[in-house]
C-alpha positions in Angstrom: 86.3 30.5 -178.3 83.4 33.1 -177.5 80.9 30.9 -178.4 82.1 27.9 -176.0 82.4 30.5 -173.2 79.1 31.5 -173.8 77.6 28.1 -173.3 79.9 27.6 -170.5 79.2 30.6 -168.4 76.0 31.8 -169.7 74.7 35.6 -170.7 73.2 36.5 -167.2 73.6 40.3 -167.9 71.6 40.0 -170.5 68.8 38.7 -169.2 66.3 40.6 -167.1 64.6 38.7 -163.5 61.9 37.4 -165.4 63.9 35.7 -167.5 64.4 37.5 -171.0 66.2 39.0 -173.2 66.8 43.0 -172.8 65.7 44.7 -175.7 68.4 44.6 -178.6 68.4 48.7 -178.8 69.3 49.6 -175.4 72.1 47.1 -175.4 75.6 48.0 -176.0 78.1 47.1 -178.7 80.0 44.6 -176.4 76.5 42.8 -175.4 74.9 42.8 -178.8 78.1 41.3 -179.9 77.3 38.4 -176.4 73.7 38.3 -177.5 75.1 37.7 -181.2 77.8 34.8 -180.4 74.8 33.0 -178.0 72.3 33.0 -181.0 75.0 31.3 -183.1 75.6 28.8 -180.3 71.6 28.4 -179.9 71.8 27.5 -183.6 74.7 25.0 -183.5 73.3 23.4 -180.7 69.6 23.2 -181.9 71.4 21.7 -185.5 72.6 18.8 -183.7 69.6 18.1 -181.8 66.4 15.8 -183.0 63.1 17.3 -183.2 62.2 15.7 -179.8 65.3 17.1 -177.9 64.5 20.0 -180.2 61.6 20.7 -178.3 63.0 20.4 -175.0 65.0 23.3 -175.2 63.7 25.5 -178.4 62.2 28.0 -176.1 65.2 28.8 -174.0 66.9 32.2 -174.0 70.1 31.1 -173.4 73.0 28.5 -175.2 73.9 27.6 -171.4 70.1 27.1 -170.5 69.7 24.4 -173.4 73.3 23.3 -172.7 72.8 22.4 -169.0 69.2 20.8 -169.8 70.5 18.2 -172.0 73.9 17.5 -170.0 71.4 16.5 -167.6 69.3 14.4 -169.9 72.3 13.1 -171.2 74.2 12.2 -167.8 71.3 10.5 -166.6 70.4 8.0 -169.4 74.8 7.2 -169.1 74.2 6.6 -165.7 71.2 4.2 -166.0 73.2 2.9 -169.6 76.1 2.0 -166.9 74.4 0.4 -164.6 72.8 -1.8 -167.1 76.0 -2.7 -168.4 77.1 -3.8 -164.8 73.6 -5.7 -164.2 74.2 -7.6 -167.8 78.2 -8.0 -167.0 77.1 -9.2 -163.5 74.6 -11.7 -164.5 76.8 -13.0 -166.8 79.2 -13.4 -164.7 77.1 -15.3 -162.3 76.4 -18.0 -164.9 79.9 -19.1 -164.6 81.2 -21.6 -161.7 84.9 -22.1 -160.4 85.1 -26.2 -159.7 88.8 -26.7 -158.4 90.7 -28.0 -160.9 88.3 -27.6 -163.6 88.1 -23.6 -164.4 85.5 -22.1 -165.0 82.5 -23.9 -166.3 79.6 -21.9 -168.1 76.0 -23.3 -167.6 
């Protein structure tokens, strides 16, 4: 359950304005234990990833970062998938003709 809230809401008190990581020594136990469970769900993420979404993300801090980045990546290619869909499902549909008494009649 840590890890998903991790990817869900992030680490942001663990990382300093420019962007990294505060040193592991001057964390304490509670954060080391955040910084832990977001390196595990870095890892599980980066396992199911292919070496070109691998390299999209490999350099982000945090399992929300890389998270977020492919949502995105992901969410877009659905929405142009979907619209192709419609476009195909459309076109098809436009091949088909509606004489009365007759039905539908594919050409």
């Amino acid at each position: 359950m840590e890890l998903i809230n991790i990817i869900k809401n992030g680490i942001p008190t663990l990382i300093d304005k420019s962007g990294e990581l505060l040193p592991f020594e001057s964390m304490t136990n509670k954060e080391k234990r955040i910084c832990q469970n977001n390196a595990k769900a870095r890892h599980i993420i980066m396992c199911a990833l292919s070496e070109e979404e691998m390299s999209k993300v490999h350099v982000m801090v945090s399992a929300k970062e890389m998270w977020d980045t492919l949502a995105l990546t992901y969410e877009d290619s659905k929405e142009v998938e979907e619209k192709e869909e419609k476009k195909k499902k459309f076109s098809e549909e436009e091949s088909y003709v509606n004489l009365e008494g007759f039905g539908l009649i594919q050409f």
